[in-house]
N, C-alpha and C positions, 0 to 999 in steps of 0.2 A: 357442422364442421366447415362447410364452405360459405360461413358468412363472408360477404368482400369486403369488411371497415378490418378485419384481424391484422393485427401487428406480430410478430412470430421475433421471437427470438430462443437461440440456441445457446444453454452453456454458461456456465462462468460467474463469479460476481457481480460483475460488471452487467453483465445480461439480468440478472436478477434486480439489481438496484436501477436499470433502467426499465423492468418490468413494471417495478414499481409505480416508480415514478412517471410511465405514460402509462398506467391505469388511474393513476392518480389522475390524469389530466383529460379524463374520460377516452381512452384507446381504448379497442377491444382488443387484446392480448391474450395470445396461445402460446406458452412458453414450453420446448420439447427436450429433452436432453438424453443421447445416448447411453447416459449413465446410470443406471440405478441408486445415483444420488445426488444431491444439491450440491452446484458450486464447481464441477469440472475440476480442473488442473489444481483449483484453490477450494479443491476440500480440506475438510480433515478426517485424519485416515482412524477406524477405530472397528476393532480392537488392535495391539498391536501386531496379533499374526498378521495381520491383512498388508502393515505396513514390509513385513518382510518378505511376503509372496510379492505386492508390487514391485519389489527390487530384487525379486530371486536371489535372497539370501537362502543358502542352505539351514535346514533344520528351523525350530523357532526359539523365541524369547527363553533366556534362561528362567529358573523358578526366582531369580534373584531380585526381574524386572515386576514384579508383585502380579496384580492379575490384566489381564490382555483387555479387559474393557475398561480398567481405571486411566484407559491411553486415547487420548485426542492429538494424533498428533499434524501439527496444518505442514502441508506439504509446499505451500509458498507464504513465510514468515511476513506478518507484516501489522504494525502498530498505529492504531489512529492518533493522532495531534488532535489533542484535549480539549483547541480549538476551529480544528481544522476543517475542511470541505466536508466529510464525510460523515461526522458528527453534527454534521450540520443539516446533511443531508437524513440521516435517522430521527432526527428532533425533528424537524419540518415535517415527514412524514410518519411519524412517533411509532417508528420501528422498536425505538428504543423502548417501548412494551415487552417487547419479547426477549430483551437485552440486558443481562447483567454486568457491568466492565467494573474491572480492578485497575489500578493505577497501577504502572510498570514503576518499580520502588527504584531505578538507577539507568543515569546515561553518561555513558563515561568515552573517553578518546583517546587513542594508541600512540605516544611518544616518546622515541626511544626504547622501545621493546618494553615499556611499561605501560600502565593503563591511568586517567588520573579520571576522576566527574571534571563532567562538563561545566566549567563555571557561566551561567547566565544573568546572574542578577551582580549586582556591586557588590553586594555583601561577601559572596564567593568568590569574585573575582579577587575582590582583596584577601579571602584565605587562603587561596588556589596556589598548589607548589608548581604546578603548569607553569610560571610565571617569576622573575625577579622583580624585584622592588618598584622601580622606574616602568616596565612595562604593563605591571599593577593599574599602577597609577594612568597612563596613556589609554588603556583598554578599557578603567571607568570610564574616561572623560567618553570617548568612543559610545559605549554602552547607553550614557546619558544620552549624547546626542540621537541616540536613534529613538531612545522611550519619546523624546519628548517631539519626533520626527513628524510632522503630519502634512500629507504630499499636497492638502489644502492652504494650507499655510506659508506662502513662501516665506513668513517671518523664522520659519526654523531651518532654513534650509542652510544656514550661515555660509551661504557665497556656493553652496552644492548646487548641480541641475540636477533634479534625478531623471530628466531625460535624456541628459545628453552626460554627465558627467559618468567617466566607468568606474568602477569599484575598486581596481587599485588606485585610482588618484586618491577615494573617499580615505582606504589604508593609509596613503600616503600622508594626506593631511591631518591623520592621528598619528603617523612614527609608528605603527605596527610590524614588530619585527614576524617574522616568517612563519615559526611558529604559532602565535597568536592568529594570522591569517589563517592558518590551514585549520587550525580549529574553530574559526569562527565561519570560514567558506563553507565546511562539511559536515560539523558536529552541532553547526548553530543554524545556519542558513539549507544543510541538508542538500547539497549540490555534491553530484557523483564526479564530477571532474573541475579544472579550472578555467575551463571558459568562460565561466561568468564572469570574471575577471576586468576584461574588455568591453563588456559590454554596460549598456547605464547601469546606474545603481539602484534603480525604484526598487524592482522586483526583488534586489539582495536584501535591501534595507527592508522589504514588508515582508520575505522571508523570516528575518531575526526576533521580529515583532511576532510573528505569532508563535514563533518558538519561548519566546519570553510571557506572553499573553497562554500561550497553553498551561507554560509551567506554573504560571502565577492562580492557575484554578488548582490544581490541587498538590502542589511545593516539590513533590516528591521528583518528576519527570515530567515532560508533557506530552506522554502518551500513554494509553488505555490500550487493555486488549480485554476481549471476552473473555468470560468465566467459558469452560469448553469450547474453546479456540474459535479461528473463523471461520469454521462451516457452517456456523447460529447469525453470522450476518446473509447469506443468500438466502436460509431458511427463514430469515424474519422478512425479509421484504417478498417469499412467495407466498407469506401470509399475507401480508397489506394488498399485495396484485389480486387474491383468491376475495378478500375484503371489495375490491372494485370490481369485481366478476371477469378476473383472470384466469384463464386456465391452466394447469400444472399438468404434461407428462412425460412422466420418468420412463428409461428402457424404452426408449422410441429410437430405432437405427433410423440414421437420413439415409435412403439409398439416391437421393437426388434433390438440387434446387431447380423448380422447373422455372425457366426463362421466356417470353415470347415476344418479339421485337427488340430484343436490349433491356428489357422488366424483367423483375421479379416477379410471378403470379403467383409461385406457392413450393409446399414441401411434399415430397414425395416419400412416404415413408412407410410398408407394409405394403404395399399395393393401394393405397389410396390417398390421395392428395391434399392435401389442410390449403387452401386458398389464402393469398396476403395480397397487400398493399406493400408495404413494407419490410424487412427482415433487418433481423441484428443477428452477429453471431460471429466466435470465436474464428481465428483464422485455420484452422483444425478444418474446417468444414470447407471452405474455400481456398485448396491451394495453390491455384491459378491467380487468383487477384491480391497476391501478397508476396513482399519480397522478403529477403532473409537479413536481419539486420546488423547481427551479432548473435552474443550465446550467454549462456550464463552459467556458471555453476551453484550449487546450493549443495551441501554436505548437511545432513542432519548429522547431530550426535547424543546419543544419550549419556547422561552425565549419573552420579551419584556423590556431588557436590555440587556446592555453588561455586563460579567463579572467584581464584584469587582474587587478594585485592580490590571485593568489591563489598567488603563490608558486607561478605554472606548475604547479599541480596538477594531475592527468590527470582526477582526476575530481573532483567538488565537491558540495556543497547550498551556496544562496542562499538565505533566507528576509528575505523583505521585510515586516517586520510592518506591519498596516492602516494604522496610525497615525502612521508614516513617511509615506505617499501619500493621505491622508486618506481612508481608504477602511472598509468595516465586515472585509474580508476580508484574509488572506494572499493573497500573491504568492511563487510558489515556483517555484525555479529546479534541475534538476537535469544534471548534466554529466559524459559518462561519454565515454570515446576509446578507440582503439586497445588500448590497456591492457587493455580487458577484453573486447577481440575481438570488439567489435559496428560498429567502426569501420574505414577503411581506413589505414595508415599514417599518422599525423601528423594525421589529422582527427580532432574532437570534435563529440560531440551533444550540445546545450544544450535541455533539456525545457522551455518555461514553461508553467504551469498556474497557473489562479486560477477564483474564483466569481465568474461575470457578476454585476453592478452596476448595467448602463447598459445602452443601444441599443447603445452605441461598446464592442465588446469588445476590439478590438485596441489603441483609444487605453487600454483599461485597464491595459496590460501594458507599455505603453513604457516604465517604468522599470526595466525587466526587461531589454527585449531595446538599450538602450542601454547596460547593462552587456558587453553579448555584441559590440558593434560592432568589425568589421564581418561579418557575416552573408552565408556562401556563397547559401546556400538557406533558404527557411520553409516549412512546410507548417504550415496552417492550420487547426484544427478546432470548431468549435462545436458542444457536443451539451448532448442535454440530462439533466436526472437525473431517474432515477425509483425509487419508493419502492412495496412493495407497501398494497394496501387490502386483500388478500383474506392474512390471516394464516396460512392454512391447514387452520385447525380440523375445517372440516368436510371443505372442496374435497380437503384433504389434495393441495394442491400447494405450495410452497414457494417462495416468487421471493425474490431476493437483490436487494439496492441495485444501481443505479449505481454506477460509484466515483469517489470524491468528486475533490477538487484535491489532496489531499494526499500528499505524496512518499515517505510511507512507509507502512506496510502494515497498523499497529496498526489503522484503522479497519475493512479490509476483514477482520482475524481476528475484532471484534468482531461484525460482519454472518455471519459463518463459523457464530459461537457462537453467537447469535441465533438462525439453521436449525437448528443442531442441537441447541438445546434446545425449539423447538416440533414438530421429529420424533419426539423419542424423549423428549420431558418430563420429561426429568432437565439438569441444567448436565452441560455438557460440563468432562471432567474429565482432567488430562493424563497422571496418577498410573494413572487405570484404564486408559488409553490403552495406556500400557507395559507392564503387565501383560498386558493382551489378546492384546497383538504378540508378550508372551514366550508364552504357551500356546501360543500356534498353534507358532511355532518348535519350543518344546520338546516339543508333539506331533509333530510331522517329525521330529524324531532317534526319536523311540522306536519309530517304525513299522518 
């Protein structure tokens, strides 16, 4: 227990796929979690009593809700991009072993208190009732110009900087009327507010692109989720960590991080000390070196329907951009059932999540959950986000975000990449990634 190379980290997906990931890169790694289960805050909760005890709901599930273990259900909703960071990051280190994903059959956006699909390719765009005739037409041309976009090239850039030009001038110079913007800022590009707005346009335009590139692998949407939700992604990568001779333990209380000259040395936990170099770990554990950012709500619902209007799809994205509900933030809805085994027979789970606004969090989301009517069950949460103050430099401890409202995962890969470029002070690189994975392998055959 007191080897002095061990890396420790506490907690969380994020903890988990960075366990990963630095056993992968030969760390020795002790991963502890107060929990008696994988994944923290972003478990999934199973059977369903369990979900009503953690919200002290009176009484349990009726006989309606089928049986309490046919229920996975993840307590912070959220969808991988089909070509995104994170898929990229389970291929690289072929977590995806232990990984079944279905494709999420619908991504649709809130207009007018209706709901339409997201149109992303030309084809759609031109069937899309989102849209009149003439703005059809303008939001092809649009569409085109970014497939064919390549930030190598300045021969496609046709008179754009993408470092210096902002994203409304790009709008401007296709005539995109308002509407069209807020769905291509939010439901396409995936931006919870409109800042981006002002700012250059690379990062919007290779947003769009991979929202386009996800979708174009499997037609449907461009996002996956696990078959039994995502508490099977922390538990696939403490398999790959246990694969590099990580160690897993569960039901460990921290009663203390021990410090000496401004360091890290180790965790204190039962009366005996695990020795480190380094620590990672949720902001939970360290409330002193984190400030409060904001909040967030998320409302579970269980459903026994599919969402109107969505072509009875088993599973869905809603995104409600700000500007629809006059608000500074998204409203995001995510809907997954039976289909991918975190449900009972015929029921669906409707996630809403949004960034508090008001005192009145609940009235913030009513245009969300009156899409969803009528509603078996809610369970209700308000928490709030934290962000570290203590970067790690000297403490050489590591604390990760919150995670955010947002329904897919690109942000929590960027906080990912963020640890692991002030651990090991090089950018995290996905090319070295595979290589690394291939030595080790190809070490094992030769022995």
């Amino acid at each position: 227990m007191h080897t002095p190379k061990r890396h420790k980290r506490l907690h969380h997906v994020k903890e988990c796929i960075l366990s990963g990931i630095m056993s992968v890169n030969g760390k020795k790694v002790l991963h502890m979690d107060r929990n008696a289960y994988y994944g923290g805050e972003s478990a999934s909760i199973t059977p369903l009593e369990d979900l009503y005890k953690r919200f002290n709901l009176p009484g349990s599930p009726t006989e309606s809700m089928g049986r309490g273990r046919d229920w996975n259900v993840d307590l912070i909703p959220k969808f991988l991009m089909a070509n995104g960071q994170l898929v990229k990051m389970l291929l690289y280190t072929e977590v995806t072993r232990y990984l079944d994903f279905k494709v999420i059959e619908g991504s649709f956006v809130y207009k007018g208190g209706k709901i339409y699909k997201v149109p992303s390719t030309e084809v759609e765009a031109l069937a899309s009732s989102l849209m009149g005739l003439f703005e059809k037409r303008r939001f092809r041309k649009f569409l085109v110009y970014i497939a064919n976009f390549d930030e190598n090239d300045a021969r496609t850039f046709e008179g754009v900087d993408p470092k210096k030009t902002t994203m409304r001038d790009v709008y401007k110079k296709f005539d995109l009327g308002q509407d069209v913007i807020d769905f291509t800022g939010h439901a396409l590009a995936l931006y919870r507010t409109d800042d981006y707005l002002d700012q250059p346009c690379q990062e919007t335009i290779n947003r769009i692109k991979l929202y386009s590139e996800s979708l174009a692998r499997y037609g449907k949407s461009p996002y996956l989720y696990p078959l039994y939700g995502l508490g099977e992604l922390p538990q696939g990568f403490a398999r790959l960590s246990a694969i590099y001779g990580g160690t897993y333990m569960l039901n460990k209380p921290i009663e203390e991080i021990v410090i000496e000259n401004g360091r890290v040395v180790g965790v204190n936990s039962e009366g005996e000390i695990a020795r480190c170099k380094q620590l990672i770990c949720d902001p939970s554990y360290v409330p002193d070196k984190v400030k409060k950012v904001g909040k967030v709500i998320r409302v579970i619902c269980i459903l026994n329907h599919p969402i109107k209007t969505t072509n009875d799809a088993n599973s869905c994205q809603i995104i409600i951009p700000q500007n629809q509900v006059n608000r500074k933030s998204d409203i995001y809805v995510c809907m997954i059932s039976s289909a991918h085994n975190v449900a009972a027979q015929g029921k669906y789970i409707a996630i809403v999540s949004t960034t508090v606004e008001t005192n009145d969090p609940e009235k913030e989301i009513k245009p969300a959950l009156e899409l969803l009517e009528p509603v078996e069950q809610k369970f209700v949460s308000v928490c709030d986000l934290f962000a570290p103050t203590d970067l790690g430099k000297e403490s050489q401890i590591f604390i990760s975000r919150t995670y955010d409202a947002t329904t897919h995962f690109e942000t929590t890969c960027d906080d990912i990449k963020d640890i692991y470029k002030r651990m090991m002070g090089v950018d995290f690189d996905f090319e070295e990634m595979k290589r690394k994975k291939n030595d080790i392998y190809g070490e094992e055959e030769t022995q």
